[in-house]
N, CA, C and O atoms as a MOPAC input file, in Angstrom:
PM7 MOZYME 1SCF
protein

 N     88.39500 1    78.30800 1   125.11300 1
 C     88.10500 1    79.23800 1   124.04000 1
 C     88.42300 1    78.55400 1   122.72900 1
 O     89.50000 1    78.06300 1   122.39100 1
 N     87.18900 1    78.61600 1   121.99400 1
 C     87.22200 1    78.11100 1   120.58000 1
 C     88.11800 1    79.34300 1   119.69700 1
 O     87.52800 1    80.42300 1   119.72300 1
 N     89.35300 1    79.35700 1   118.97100 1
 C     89.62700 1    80.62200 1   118.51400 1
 C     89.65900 1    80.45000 1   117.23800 1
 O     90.57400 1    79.80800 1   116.72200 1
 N     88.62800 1    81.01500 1   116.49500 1
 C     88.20600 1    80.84900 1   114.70200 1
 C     88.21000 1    82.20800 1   113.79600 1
 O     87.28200 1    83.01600 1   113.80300 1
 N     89.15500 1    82.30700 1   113.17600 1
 C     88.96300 1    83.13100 1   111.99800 1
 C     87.67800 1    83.70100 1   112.22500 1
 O     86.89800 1    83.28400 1   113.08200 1
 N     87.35900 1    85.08100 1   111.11100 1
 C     86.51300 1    85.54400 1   111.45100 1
 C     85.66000 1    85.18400 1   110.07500 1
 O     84.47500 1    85.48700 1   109.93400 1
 N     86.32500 1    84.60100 1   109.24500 1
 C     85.57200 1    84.19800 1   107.80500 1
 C     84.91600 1    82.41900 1   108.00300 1
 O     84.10700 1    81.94800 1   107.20300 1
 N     85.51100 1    81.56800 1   109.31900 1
 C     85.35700 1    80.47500 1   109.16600 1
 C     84.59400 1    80.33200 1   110.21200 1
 O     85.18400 1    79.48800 1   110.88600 1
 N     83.29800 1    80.74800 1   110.96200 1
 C     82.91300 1    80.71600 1   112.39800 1
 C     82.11300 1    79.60000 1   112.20100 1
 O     81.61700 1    79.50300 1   111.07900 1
 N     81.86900 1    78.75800 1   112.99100 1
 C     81.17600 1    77.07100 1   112.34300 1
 C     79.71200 1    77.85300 1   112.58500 1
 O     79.51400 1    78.94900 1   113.11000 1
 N     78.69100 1    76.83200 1   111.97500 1
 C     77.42400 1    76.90300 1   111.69400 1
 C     76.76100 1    77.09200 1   113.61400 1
 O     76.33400 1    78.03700 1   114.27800 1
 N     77.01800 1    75.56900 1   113.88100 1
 C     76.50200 1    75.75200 1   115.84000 1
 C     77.88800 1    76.12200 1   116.43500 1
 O     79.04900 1    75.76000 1   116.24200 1
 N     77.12800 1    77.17300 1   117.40200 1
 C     77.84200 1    78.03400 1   118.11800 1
 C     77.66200 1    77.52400 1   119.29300 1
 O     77.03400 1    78.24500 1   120.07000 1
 N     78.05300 1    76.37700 1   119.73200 1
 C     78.64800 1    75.85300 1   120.85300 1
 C     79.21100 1    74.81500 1   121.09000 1
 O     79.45200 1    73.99000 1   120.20900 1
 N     79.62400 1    74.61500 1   122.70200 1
 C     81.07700 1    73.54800 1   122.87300 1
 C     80.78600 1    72.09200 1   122.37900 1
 O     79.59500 1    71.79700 1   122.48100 1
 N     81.38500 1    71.36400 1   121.99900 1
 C     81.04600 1    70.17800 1   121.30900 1
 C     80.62800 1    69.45200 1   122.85300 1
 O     80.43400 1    69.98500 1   123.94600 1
 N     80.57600 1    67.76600 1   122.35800 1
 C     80.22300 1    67.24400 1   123.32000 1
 C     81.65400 1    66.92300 1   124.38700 1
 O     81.62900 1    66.86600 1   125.61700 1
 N     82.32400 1    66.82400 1   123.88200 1
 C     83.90000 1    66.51700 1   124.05700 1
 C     84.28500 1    67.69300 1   125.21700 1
 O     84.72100 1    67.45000 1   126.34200 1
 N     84.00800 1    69.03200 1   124.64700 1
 C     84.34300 1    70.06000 1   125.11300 1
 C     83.49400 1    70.07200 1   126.76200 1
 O     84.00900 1    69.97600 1   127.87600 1
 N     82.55100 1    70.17300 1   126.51700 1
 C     81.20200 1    69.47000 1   127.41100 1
 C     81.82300 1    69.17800 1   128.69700 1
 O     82.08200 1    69.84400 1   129.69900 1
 N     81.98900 1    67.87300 1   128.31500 1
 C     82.69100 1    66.68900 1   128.99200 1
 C     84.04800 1    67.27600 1   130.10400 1
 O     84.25200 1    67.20300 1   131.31500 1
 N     84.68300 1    67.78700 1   129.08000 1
 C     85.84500 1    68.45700 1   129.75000 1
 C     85.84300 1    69.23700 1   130.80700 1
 O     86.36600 1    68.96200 1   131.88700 1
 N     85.03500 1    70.60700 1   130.42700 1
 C     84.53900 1    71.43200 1   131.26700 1
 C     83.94900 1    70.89300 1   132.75500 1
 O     84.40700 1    71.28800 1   133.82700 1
 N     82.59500 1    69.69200 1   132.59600 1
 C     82.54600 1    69.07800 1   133.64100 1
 C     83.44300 1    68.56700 1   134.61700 1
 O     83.32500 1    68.74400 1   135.83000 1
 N     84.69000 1    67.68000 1   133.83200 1
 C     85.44800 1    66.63100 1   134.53900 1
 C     85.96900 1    67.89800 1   135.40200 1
 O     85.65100 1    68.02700 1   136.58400 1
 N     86.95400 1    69.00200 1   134.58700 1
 C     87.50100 1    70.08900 1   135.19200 1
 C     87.15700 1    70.46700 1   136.38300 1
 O     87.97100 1    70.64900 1   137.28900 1
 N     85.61500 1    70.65700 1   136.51300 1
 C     85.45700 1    71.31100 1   137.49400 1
 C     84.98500 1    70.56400 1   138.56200 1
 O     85.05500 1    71.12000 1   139.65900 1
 N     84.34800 1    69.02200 1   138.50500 1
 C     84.99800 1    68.14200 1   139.53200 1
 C     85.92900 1    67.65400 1   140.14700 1
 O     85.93000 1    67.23600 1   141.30500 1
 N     87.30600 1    67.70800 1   138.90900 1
 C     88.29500 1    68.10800 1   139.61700 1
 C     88.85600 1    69.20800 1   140.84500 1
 O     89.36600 1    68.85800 1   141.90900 1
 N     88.61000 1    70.68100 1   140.37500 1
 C     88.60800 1    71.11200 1   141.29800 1
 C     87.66100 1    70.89300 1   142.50600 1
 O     88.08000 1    71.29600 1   143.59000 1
 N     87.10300 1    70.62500 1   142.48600 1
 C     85.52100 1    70.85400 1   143.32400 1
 C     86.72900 1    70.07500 1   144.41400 1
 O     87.46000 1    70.64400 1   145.22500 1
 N     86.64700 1    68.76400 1   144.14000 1
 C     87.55200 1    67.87100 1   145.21300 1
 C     88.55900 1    68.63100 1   145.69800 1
 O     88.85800 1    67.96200 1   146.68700 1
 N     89.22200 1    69.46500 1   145.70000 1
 C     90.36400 1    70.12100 1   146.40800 1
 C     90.19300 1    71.63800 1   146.42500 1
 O     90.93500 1    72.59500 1   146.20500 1
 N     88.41600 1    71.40700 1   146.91200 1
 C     88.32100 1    72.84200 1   147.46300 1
 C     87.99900 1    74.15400 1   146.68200 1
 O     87.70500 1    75.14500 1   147.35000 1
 N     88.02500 1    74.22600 1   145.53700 1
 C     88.17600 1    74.93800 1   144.65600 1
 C     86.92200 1    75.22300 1   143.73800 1
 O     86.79000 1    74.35900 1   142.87000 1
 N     86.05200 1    76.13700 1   143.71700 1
 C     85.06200 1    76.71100 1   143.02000 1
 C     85.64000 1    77.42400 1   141.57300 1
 O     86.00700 1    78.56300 1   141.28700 1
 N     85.48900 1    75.77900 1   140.60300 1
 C     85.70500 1    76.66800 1   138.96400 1
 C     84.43000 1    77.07200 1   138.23400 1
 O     83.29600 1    76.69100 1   138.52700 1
 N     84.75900 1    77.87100 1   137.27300 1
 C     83.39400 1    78.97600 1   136.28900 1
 C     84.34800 1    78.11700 1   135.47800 1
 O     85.57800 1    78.07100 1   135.42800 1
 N     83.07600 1    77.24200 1   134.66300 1
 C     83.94900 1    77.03100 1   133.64400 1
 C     83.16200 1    78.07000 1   132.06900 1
 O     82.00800 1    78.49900 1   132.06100 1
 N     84.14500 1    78.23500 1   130.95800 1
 C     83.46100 1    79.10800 1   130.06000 1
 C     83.80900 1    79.11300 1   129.37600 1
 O     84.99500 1    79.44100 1   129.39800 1
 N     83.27100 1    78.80900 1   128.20300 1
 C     83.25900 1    78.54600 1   126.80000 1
 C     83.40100 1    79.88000 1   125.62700 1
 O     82.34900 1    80.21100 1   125.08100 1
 N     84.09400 1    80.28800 1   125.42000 1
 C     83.91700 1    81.53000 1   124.34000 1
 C     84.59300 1    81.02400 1   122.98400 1
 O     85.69000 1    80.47300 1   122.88100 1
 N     83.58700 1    81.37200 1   121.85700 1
 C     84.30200 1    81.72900 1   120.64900 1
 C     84.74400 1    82.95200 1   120.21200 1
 O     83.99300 1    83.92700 1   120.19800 1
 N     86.14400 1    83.01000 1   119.77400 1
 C     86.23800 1    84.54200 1   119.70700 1
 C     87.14700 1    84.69700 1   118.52200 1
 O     87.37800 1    83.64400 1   117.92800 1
 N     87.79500 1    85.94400 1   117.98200 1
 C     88.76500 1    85.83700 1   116.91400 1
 C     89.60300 1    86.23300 1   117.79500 1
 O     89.94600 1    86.97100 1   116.87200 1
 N     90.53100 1    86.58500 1   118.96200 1
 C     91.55600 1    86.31700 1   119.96900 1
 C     90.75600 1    85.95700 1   120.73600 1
 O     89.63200 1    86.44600 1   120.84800 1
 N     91.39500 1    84.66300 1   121.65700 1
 C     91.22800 1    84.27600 1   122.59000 1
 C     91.92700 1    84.91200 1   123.44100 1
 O     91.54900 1    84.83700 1   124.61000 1
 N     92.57800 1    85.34600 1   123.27500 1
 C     93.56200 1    86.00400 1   124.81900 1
 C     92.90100 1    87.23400 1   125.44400 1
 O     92.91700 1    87.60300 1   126.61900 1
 N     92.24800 1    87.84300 1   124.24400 1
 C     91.56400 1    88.88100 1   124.46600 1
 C     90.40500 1    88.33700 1   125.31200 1
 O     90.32200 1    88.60200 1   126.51100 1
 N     89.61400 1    87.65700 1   124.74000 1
 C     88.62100 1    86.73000 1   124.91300 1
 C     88.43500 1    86.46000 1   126.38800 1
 O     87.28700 1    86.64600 1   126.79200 1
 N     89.47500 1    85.99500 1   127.41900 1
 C     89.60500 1    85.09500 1   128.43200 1
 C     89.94600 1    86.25400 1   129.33900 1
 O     89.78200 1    85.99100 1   130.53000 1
 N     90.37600 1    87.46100 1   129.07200 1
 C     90.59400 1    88.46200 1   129.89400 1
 C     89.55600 1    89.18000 1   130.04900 1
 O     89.63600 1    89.83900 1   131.08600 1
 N     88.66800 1    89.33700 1   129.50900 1
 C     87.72000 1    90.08500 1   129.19200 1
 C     86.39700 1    89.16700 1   130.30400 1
 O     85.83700 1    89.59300 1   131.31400 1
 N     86.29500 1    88.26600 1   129.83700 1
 C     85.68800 1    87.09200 1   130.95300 1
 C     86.07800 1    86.84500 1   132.49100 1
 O     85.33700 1    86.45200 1   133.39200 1
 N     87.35900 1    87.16000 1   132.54700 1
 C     88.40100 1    87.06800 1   133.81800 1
 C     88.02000 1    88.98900 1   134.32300 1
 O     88.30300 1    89.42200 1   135.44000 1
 N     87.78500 1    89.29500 1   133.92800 1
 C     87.74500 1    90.58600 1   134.86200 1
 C     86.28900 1    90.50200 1   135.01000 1
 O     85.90400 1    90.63500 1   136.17200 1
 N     85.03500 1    90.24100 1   133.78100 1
 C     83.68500 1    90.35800 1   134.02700 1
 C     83.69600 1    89.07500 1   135.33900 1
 O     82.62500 1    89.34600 1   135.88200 1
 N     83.99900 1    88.44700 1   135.75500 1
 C     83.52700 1    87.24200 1   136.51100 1
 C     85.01100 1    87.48800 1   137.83400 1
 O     85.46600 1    86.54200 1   138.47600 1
 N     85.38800 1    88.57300 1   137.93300 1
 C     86.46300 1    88.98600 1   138.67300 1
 C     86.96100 1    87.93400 1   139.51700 1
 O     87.03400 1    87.91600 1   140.74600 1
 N     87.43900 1    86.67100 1   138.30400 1
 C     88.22500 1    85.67000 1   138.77400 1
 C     89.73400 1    86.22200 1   139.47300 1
 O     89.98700 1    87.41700 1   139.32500 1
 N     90.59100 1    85.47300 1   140.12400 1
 C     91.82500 1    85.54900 1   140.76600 1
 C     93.14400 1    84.75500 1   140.48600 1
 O     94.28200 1    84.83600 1   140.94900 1
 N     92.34100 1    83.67300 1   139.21900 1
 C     93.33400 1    82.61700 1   138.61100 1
 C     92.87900 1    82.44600 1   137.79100 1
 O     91.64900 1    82.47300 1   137.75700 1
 N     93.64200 1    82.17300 1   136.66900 1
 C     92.68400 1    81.83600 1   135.25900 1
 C     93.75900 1    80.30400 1   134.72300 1
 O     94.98300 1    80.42400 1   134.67100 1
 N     93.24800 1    79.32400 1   134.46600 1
 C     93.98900 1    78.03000 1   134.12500 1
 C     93.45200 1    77.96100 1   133.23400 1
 O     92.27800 1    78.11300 1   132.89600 1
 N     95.26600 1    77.45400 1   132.31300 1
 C     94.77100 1    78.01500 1   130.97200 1
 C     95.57100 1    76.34900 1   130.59600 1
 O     96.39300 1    75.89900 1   131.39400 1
 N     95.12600 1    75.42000 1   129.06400 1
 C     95.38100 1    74.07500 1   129.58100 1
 C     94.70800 1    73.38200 1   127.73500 1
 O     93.65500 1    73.72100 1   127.19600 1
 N     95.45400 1    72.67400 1   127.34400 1
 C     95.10000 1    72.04800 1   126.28300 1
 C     95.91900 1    70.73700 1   125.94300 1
 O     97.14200 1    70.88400 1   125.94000 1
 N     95.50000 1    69.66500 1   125.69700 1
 C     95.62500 1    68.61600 1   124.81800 1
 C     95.98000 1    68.50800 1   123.62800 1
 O     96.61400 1    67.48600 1   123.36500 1
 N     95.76100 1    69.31900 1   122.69800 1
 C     96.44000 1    69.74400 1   121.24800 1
 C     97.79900 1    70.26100 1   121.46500 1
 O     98.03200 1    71.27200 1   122.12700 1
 N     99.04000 1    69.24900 1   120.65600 1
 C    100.30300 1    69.17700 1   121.05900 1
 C    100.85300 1    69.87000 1   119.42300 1
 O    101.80600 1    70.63800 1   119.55400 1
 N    100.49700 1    69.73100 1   118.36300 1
 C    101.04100 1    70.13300 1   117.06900 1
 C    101.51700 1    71.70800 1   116.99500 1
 O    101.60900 1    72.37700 1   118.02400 1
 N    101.82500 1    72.26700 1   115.63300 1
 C    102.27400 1    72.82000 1   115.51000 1
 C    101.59200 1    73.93900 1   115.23300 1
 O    102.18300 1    75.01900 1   115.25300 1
 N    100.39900 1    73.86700 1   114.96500 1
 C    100.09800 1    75.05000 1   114.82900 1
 C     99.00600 1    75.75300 1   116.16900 1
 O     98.62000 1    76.91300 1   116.31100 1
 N     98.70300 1    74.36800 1   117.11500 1
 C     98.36100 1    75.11900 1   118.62700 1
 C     99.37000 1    75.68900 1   119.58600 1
 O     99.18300 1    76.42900 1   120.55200 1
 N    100.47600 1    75.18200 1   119.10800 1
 C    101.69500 1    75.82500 1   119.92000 1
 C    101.84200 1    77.51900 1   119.45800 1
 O    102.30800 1    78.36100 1   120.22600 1
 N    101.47900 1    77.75000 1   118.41900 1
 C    101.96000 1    78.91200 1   117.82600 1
 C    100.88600 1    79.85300 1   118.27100 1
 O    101.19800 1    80.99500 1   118.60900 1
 N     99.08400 1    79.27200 1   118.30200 1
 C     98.27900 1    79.82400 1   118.57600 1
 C     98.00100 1    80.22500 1   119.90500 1
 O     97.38700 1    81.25300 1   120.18700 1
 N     98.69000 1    78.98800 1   121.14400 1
 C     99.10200 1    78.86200 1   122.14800 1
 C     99.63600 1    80.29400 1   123.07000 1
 O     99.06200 1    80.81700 1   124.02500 1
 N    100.87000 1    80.67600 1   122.43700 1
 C    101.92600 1    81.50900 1   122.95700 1
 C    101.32100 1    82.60600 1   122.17300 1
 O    101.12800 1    83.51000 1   122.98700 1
 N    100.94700 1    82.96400 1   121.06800 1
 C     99.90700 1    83.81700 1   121.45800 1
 C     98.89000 1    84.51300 1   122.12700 1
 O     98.83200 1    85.66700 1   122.55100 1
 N     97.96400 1    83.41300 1   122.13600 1
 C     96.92300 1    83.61200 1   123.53400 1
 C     97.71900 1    83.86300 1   124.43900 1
 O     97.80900 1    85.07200 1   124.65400 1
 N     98.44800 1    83.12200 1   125.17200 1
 C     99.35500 1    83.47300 1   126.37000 1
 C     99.80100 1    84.54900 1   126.44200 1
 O     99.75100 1    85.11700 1   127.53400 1
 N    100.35900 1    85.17000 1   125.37600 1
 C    100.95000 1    86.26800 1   125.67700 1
 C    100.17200 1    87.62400 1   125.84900 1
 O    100.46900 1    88.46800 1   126.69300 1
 N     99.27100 1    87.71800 1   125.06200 1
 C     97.67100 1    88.63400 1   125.08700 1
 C     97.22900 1    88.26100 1   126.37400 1
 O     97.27200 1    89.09900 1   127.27500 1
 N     96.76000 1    86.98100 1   126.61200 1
 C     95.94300 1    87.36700 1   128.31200 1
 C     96.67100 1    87.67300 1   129.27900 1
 O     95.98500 1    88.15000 1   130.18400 1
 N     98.01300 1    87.61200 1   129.58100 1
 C     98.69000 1    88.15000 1   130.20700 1
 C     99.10700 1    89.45100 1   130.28000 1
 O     99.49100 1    90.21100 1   131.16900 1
 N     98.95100 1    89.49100 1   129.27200 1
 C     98.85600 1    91.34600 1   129.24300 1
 C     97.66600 1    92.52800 1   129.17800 1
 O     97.75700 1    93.74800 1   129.31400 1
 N     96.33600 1    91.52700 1   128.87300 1
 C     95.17200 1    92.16200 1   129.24800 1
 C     94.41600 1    91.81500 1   130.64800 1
 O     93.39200 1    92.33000 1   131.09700 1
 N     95.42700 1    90.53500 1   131.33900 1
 C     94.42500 1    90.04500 1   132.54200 1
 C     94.66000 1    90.96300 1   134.03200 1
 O     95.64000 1    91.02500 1   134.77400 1
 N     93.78200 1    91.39700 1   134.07700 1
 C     93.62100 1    91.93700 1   136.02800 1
 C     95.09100 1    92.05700 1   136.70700 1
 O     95.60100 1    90.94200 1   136.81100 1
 N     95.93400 1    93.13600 1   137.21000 1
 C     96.96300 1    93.34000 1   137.38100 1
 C     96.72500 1    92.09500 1   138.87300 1
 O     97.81700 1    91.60900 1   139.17000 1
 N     95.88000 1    91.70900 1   139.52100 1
 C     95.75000 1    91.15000 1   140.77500 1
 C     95.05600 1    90.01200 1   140.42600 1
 O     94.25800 1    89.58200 1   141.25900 1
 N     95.24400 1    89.14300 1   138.86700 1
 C     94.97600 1    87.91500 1   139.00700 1
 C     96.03900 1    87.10400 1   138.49900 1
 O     96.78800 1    87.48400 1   137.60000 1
 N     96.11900 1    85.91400 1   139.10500 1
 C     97.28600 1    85.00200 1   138.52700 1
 C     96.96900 1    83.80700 1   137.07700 1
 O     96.13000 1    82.91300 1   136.96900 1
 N     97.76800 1    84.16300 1   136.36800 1
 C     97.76700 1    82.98000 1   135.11900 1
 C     98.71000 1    81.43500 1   135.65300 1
 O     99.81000 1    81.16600 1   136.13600 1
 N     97.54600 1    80.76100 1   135.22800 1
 C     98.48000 1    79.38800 1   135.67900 1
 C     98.10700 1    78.03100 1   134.18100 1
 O     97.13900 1    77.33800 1   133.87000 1
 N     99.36400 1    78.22700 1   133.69500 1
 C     99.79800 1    77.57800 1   132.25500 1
 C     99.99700 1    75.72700 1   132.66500 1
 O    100.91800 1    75.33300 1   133.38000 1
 N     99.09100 1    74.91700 1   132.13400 1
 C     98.93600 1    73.44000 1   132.85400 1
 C     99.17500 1    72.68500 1   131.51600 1
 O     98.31900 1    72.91000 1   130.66100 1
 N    100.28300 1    71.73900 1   131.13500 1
 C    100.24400 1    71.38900 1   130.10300 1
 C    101.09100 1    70.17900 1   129.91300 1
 O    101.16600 1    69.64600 1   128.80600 1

């Protein structure tokens, strides 16, 4: 989840190539150990909201949640999200925080 202000939403509305990339590797990763991932891209103004809302439409059972951005202000945006999808996600799905 891209999470952007609601005054700053970029011009193209989709995942970069990078993002792309990721999503793929991800889900060859799982693929090898069995595991069927949806991967999904949302821009939203909460993401936490965002990923729960996706997690119940696609009545996932795990949602892996996972970033590369170490600074200070994804940490803050971070434990946010975290704390919102956990409290909007499926009483019978599990959050799993990879970092």
């Amino acid at each position: 989840v891209d999470e952007t202000p609601g005054l700053f939403v970029p011009l193209e509305l989709k995942p970069t190539g990078q993002s792309q990339r990721t999503l793929v590797d991800s889900c060859a990763h799982l693929q090898k150990r069995g595991i069927n991932g949806i991967p999904v891209w949302r821009l939203a103004e909460d993401a936490g909201y965002s990923l729960a809302e996706a997690a119940k439409a696609l009545n996932v059972k795990t949602v892996f949640v996972g970033s590369s951005k170490r600074n200070l202000f994804w940490r803050m945006v971070k434990g946010r999200t975290l704390k919102r999808l956990a409290e909007l996600l499926p009483e019978d799905s599990h959050l799993l925080v990879v970092g």
